[in-house]
VMD Tcl script that builds the backbone (N, CA, C; Angstrom):
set m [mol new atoms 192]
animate dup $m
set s [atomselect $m all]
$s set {name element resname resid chain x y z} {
  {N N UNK 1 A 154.150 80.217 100.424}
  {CA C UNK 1 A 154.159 78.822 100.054}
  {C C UNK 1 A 155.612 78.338 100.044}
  {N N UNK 2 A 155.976 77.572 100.647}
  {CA C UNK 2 A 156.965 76.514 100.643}
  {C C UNK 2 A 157.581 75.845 99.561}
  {N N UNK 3 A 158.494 75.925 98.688}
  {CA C UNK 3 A 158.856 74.661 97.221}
  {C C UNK 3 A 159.940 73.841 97.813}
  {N N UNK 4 A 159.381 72.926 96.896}
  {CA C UNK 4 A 161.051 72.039 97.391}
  {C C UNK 4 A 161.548 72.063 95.907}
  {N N UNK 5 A 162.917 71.344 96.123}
  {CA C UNK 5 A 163.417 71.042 94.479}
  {C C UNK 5 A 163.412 69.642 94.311}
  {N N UNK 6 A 163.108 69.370 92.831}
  {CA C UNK 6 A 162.896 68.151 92.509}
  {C C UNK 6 A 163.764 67.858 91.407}
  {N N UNK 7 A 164.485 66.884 90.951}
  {CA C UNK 7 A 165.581 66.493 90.118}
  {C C UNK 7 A 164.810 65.282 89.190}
  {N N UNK 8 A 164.509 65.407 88.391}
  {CA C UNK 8 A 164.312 64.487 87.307}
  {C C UNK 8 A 165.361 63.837 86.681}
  {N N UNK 9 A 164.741 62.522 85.853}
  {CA C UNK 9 A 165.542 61.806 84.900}
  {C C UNK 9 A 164.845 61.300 84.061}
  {N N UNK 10 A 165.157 61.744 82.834}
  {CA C UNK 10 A 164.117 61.285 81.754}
  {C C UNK 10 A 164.568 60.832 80.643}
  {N N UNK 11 A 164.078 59.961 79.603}
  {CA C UNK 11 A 164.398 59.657 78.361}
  {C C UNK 11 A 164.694 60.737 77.626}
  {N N UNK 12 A 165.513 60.879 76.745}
  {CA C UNK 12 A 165.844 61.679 76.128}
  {C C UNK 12 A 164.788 62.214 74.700}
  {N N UNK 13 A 164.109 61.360 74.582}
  {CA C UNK 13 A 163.026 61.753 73.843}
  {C C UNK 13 A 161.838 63.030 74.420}
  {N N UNK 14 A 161.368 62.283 75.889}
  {CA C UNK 14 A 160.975 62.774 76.680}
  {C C UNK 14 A 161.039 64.400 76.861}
  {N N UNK 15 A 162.250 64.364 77.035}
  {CA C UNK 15 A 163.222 65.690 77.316}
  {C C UNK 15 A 162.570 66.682 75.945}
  {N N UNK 16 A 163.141 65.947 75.055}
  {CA C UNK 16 A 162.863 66.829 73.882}
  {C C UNK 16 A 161.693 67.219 74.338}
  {N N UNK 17 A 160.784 66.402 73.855}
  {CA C UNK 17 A 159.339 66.384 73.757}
  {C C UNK 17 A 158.656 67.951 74.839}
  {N N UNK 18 A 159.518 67.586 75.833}
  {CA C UNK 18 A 158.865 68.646 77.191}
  {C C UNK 18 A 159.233 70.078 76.751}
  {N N UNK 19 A 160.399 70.097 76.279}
  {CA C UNK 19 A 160.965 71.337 75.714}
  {C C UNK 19 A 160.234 71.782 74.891}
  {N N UNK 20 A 159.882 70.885 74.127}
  {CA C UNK 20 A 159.013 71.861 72.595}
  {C C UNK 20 A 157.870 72.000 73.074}
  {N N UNK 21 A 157.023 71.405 74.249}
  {CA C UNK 21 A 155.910 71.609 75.066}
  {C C UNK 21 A 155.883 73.200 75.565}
  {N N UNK 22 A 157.124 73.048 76.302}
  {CA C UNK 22 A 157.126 74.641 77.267}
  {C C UNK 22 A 157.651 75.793 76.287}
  {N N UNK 23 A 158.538 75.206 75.568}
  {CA C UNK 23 A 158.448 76.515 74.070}
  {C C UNK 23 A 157.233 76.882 73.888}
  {N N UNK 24 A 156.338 76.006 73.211}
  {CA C UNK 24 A 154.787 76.155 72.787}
  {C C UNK 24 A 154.259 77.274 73.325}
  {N N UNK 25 A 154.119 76.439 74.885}
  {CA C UNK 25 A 153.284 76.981 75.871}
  {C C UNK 25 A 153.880 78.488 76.326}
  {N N UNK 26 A 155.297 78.977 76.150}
  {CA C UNK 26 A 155.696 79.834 76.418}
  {C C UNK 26 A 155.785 80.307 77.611}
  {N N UNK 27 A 156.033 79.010 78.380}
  {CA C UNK 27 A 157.014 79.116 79.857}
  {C C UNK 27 A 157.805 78.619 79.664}
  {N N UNK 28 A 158.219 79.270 81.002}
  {CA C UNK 28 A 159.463 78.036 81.277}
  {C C UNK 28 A 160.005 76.832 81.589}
  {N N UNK 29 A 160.857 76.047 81.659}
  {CA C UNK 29 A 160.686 74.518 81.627}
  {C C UNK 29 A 161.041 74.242 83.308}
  {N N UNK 30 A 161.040 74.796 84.304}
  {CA C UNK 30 A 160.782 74.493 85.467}
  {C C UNK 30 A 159.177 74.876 85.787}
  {N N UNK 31 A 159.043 75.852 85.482}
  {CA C UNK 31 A 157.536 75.651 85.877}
  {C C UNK 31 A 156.559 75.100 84.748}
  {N N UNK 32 A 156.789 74.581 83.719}
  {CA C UNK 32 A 156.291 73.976 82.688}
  {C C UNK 32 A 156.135 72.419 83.515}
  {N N UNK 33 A 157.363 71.785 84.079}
  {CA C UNK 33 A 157.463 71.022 84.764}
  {C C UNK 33 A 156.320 70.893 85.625}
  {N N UNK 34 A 156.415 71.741 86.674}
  {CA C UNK 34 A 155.898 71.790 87.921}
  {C C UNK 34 A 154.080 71.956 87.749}
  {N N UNK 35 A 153.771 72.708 86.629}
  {CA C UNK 35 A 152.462 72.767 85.997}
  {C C UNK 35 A 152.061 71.054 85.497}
  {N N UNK 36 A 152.822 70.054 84.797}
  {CA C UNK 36 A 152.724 69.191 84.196}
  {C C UNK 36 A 152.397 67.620 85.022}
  {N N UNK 37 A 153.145 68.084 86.310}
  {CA C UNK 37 A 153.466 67.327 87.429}
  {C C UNK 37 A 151.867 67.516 87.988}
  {N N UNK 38 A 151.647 68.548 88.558}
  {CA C UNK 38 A 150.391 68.967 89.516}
  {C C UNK 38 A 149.272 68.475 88.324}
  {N N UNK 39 A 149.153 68.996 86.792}
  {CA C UNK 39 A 147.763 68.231 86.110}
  {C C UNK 39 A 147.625 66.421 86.124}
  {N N UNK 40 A 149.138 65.730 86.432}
  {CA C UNK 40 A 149.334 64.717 86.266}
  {C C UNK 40 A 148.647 63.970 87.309}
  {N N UNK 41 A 148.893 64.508 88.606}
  {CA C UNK 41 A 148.331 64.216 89.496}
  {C C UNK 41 A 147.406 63.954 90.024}
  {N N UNK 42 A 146.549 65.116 89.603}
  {CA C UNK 42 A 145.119 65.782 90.080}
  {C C UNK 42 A 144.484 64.626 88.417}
  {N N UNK 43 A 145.177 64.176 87.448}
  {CA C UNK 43 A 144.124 63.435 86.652}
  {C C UNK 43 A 144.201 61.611 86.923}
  {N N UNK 44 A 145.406 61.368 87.690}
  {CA C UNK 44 A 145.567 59.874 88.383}
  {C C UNK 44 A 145.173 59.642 89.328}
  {N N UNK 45 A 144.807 60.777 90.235}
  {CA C UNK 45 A 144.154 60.438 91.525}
  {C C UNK 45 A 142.569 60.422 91.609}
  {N N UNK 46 A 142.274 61.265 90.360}
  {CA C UNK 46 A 141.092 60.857 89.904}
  {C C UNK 46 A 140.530 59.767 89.602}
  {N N UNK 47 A 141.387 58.968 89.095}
  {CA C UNK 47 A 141.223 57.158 88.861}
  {C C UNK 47 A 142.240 56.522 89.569}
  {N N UNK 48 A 141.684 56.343 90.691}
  {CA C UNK 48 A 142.109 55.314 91.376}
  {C C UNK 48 A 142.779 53.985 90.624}
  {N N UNK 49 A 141.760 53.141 90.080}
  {CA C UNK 49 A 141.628 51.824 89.409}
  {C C UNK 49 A 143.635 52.100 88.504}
  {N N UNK 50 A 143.714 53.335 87.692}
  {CA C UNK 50 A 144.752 53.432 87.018}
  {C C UNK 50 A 145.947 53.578 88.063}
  {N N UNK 51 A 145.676 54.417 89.025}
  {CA C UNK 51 A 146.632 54.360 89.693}
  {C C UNK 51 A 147.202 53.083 90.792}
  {N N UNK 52 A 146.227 52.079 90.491}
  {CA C UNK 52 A 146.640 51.199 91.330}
  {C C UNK 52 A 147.769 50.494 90.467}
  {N N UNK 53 A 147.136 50.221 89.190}
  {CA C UNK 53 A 147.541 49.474 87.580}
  {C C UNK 53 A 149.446 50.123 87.921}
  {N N UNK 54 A 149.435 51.775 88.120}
  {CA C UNK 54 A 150.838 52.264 87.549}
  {C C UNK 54 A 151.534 51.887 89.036}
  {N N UNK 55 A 150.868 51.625 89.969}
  {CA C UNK 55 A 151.890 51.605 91.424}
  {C C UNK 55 A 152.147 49.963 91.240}
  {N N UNK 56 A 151.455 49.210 90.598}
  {CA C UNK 56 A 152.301 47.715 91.156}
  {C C UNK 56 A 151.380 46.906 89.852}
  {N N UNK 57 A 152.113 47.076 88.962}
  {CA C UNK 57 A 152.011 46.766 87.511}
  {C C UNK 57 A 152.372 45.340 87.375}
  {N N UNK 58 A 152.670 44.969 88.579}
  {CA C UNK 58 A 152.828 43.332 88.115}
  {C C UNK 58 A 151.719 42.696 88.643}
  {N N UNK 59 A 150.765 43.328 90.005}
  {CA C UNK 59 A 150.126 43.057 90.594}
  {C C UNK 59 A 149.016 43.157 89.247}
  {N N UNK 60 A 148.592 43.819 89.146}
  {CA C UNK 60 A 147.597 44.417 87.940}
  {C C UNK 60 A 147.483 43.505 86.690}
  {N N UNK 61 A 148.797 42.818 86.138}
  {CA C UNK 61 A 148.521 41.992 85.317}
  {C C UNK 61 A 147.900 40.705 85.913}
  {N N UNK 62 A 148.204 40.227 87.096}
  {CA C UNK 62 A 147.572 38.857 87.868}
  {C C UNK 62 A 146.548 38.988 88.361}
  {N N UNK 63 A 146.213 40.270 88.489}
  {CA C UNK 63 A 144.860 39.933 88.720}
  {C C UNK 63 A 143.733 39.555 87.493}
  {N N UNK 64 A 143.849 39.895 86.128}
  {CA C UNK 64 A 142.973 39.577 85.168}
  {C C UNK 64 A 142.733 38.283 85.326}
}
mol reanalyze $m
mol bondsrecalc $m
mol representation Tube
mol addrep $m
């Protein structure tokens, strides 16, 4: 399998937050990442309707 690298930028809350996640979980915080990323995915692409809402959020409010 192939990886690429990916560079984040996150709130600093965030940050915390992920850390005490992958402590928890007792990985590590690159693949804590990379685990977090792939469930994220696989649960937005599941709903379409949301993922339209997070890709063009201005669009989404005009339409109501």
């Amino acid at each position: 399998m192939q990886r690429i690298t990916v560079t984040l930028e996150m709130h600093p809350d965030d940050y915390r937050r992920m850390r005490e996640a992958a402590q928890t979980a007792q990985i590590p915080e690159p693949e804590f990442c990379a685990l977090a990323i792939h469930k994220g995915v696989k649960v937005l692409m599941n709903c379409q309707a949301d993922v339209s809402a997070l890709l063009h959020p201005l669009n989404a409010g005009a339409m109501k």
